[in-house]
C-alpha positions as YAML, in Angstrom:
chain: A
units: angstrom
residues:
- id: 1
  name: UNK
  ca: [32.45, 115.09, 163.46]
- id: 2
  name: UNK
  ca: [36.11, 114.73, 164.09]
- id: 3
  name: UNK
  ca: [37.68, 114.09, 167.63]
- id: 4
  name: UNK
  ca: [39.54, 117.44, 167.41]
- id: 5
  name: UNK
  ca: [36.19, 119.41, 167.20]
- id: 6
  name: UNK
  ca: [33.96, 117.03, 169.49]
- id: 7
  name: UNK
  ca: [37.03, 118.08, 171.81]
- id: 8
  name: UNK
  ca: [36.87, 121.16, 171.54]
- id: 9
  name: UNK
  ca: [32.74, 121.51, 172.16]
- id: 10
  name: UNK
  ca: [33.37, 119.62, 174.94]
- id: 11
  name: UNK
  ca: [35.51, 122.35, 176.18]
- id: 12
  name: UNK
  ca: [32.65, 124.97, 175.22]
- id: 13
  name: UNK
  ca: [30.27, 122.70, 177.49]
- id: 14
  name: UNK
  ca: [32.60, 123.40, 180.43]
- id: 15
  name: UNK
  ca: [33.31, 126.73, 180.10]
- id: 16
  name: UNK
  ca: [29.27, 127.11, 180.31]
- id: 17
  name: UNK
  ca: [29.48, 125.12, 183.18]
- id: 18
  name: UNK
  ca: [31.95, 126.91, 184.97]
- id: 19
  name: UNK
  ca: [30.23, 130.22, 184.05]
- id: 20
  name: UNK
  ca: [26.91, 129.20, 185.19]
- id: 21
  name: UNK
  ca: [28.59, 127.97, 188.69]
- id: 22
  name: UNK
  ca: [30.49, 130.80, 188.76]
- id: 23
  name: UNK
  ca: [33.53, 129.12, 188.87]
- id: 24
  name: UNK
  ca: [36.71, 130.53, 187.04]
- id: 25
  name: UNK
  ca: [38.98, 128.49, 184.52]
- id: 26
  name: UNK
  ca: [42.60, 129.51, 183.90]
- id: 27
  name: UNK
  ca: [43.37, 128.93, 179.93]
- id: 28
  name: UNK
  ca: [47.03, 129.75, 180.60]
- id: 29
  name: UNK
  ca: [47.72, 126.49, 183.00]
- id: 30
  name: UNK
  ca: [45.70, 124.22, 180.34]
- id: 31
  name: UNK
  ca: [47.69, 122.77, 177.59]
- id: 32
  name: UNK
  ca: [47.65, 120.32, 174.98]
- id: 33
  name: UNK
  ca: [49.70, 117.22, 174.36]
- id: 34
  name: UNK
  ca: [49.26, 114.75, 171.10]
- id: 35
  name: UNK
  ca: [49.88, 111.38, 172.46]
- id: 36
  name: UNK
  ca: [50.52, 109.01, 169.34]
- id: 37
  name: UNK
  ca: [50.55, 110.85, 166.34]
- id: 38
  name: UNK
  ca: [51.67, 114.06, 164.84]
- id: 39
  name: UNK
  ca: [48.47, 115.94, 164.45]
- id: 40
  name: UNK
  ca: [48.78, 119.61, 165.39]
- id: 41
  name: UNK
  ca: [45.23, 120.76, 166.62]
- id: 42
  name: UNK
  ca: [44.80, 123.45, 168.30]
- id: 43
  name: UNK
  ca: [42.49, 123.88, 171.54]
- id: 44
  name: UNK
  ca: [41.23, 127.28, 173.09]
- id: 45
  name: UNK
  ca: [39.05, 128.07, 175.90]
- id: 46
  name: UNK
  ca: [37.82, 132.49, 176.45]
- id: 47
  name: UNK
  ca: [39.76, 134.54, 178.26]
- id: 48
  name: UNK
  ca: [38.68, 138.16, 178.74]
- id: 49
  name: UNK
  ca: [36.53, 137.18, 175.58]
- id: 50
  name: UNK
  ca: [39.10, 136.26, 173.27]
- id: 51
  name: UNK
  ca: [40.13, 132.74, 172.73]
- id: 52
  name: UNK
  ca: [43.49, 131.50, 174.34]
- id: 53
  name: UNK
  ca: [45.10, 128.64, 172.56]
- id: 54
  name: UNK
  ca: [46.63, 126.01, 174.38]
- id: 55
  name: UNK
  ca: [50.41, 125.63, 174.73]
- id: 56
  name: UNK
  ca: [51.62, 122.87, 173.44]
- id: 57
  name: UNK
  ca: [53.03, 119.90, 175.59]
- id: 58
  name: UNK
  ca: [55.40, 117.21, 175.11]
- id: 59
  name: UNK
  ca: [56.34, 116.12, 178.72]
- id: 60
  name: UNK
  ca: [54.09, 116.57, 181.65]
- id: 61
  name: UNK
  ca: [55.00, 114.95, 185.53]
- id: 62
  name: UNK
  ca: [51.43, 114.03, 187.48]
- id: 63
  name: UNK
  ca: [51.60, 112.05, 190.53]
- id: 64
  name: UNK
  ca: [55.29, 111.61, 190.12]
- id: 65
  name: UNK
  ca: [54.86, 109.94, 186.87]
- id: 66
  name: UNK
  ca: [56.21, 111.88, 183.77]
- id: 67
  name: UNK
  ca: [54.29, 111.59, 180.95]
- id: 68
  name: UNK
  ca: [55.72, 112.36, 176.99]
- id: 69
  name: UNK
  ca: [53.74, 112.18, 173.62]
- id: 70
  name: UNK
  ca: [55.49, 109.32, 172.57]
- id: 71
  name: UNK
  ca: [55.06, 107.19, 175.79]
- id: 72
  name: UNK
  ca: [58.21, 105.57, 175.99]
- id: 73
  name: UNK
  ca: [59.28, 105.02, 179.60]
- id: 74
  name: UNK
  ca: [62.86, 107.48, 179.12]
- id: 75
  name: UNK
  ca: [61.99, 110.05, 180.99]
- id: 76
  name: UNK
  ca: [59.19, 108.26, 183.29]
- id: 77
  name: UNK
  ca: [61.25, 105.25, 184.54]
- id: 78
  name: UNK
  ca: [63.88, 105.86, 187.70]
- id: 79
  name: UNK
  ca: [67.51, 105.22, 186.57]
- id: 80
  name: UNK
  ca: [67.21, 102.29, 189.56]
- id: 81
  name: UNK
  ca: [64.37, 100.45, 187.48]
- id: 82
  name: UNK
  ca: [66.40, 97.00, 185.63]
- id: 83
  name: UNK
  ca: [65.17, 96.91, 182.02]
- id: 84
  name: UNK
  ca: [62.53, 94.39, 182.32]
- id: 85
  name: UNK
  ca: [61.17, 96.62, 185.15]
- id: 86
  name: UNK
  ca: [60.57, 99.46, 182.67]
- id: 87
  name: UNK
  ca: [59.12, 96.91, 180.07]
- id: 88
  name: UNK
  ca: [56.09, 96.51, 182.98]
- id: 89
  name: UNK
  ca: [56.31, 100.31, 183.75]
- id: 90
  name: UNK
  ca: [55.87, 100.96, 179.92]
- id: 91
  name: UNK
  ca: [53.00, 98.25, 180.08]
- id: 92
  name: UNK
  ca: [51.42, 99.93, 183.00]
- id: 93
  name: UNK
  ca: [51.47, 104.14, 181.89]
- id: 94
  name: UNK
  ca: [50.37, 102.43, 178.34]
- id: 95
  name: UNK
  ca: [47.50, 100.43, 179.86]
- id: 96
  name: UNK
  ca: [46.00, 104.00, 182.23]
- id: 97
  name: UNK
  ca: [46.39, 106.03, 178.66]
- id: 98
  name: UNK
  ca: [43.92, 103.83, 176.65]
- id: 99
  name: UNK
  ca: [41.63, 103.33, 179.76]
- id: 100
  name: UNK
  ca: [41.86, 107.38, 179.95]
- id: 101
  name: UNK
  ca: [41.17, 107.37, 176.88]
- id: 102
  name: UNK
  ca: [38.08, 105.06, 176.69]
- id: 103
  name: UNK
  ca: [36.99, 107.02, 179.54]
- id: 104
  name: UNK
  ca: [37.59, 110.54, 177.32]
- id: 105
  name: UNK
  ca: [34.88, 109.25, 174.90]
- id: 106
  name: UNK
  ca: [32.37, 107.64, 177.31]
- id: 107
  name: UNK
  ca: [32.22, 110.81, 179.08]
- id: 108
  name: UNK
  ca: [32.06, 113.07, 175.81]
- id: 109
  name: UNK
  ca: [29.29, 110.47, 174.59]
- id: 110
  name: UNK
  ca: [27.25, 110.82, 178.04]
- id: 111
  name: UNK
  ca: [27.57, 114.62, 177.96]
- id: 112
  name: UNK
  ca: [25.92, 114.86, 174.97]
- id: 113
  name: UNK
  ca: [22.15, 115.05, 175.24]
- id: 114
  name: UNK
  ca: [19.98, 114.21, 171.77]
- id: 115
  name: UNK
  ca: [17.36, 116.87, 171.40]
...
């Protein structure tokens, strides 16, 4: 199986979750960003029983830290930064996307259960 589709049954798997707890999801705040490459896939969760694609994303701020697909410190580095500052900031937001990303497929390969 692909990423795109191991992805996206993830995203089935939650959306049982939440149902089973009870718990509501809101498809219109989720969206999707491609970090690294120019693959369009598309990701939906069910709302009202139809499925709601994703908006795509190509900036995104979280914890004060902005965030763009092609993770170059621009937009994500204060003005006050000197250059070789924003080298190590680069270094840094680089280093937490591959560990997020490691994480991503740990957690996909520990939700899956072998029958």
């Amino acid at each position: 199986m692909t990423d795109s589709i191991l992805l996206q049954n993830d995203l089935r798997q939650l959306e049982q979750w939440t149902e089973k707890w009870q718990l509501a999801l809101n498809p219109d705040e989720c969206k999707v960003m491609h970090i690294g490459h120019d693959y369009t896939t598309a990701f939906d969760l069910q709302q009202n029983g139809k499925p709601k694609v994703f908006d795509e994303s190509y900036e995104e701020k979280d914890l004060g830290i902005y965030v763009t697909t092609d993770l170059k410190p621009s937009a994500s580095v204060p003005a006050q930064f000197l250059p070789q500052d924003a080298m190590l900031v680069q270094y840094m937001l680089s280093s937490c996307v591959h560990l997020l990303a490691r994480l991503s497929i740990h957690l996909s390969q520990a939700s899956t259960v072998p029958k």
